[in-house]
N, C-alpha and C positions, 0 to 999 in steps of 0.2 A: 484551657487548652483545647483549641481545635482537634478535633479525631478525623480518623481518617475518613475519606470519601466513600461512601459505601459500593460506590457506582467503579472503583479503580480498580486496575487489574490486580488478581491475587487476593483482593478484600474477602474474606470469611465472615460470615455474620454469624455468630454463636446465638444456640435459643435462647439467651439472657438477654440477647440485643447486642452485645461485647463483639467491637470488630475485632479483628483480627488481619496481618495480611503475611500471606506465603511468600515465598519466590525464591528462582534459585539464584545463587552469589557468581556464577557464570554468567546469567545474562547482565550482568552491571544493576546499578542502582536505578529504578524507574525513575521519569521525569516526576516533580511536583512535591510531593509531602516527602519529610524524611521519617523516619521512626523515634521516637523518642527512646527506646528500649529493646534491643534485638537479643535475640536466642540463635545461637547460631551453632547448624548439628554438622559437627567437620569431624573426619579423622585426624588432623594436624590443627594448629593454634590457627584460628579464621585471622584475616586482613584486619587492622585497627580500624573504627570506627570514631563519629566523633558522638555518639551517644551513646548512651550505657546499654553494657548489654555482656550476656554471660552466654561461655562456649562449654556446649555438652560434646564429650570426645564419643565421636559415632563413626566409626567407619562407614564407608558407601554401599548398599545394599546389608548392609548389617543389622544392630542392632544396639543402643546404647549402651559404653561399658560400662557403664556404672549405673542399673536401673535405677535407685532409689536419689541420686543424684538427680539424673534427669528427672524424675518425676517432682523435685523439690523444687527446680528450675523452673519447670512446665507450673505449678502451681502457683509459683510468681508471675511467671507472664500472665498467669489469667486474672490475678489479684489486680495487677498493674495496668488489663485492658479496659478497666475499668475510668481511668486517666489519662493514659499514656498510650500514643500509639506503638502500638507492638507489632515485632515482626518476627517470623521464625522465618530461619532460612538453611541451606543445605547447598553442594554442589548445584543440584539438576533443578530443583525444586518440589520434588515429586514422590517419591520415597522415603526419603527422613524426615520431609517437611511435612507429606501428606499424615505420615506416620504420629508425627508430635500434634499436628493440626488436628488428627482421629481419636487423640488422648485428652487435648484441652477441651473439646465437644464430648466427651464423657464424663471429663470432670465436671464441664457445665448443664448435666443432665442429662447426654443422649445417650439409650442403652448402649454397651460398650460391643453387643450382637449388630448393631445397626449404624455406629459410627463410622465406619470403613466409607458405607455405601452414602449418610451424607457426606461427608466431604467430597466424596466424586460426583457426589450430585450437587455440590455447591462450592466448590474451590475447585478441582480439576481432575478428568474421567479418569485419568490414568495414575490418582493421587492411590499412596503404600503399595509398590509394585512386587516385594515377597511373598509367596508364606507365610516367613517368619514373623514378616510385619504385621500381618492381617492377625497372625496369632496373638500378640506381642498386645495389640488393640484390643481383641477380644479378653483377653487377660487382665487388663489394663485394670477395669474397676475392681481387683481383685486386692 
């Protein structure tokens, strides 16, 4: 299976090499690839999809309710970016997304002190917009 374009808006490249891509479920589906497998962080049940994919219940500017849930999610999609293009996605795309997108780059090696700052260095500047988020990331490898 083709992966996704590294060069596409939203594309994360993890230090393993493992794309990834962000965005938020407001602005519609981008033109071109679809996802093979999305993670989607809603407060309420996300829109059906026609590919597989699993919804962590995250309120907006919040924080997942169910930590070890999301975290069990999040280590699949990173298992399965392996093959499968993966998508995380949220309202805005910026906060929940940036947030999950700061956890899977911890999981794949980057100190969980320094993940925050790549992803806004390489997904988007204003990606985990809390506190609680920033906190939430630095905890993360704990």
């Amino acid at each position: 299976m083709e992966g996704w374009d590294p060069e596409a808006p939203g594309v994360l490249r993890l230090p393993s090499g493992r794309l990834v891509r962000g965005r938020g479920l407001r602005h519609g589906l981008p033109a071109g690839q679809e996802p093979t497998f999305g993670v989607y962080l809603l407060g309420k049940t996300p829109p059906s999809v026609s590919w597989e994919s699993r919804w962590v219940r995250w309120p907006d500017f919040r924080l997942p309710a169910d930590h070890a849930e999301a975290r069990k999610v999040l280590v699949e999609a990173l298992e399965r970016s392996a093959d499968d293009r993966v998508e995380v996605a949220c309202g805005g795309g910026k906060g929940r997304t940036g947030t999950a997108l700061a956890c899977l780059a911890v999981l794949d090696g980057v100190p969980a002190s320094e993940a925050v700052a790549f992803v806004r260095a390489n997904y988007d500047r204003h990606a985990v917009e809390t506190p609680w988020q920033k906190r939430f990331v630095r905890n993360y490898a704990r």
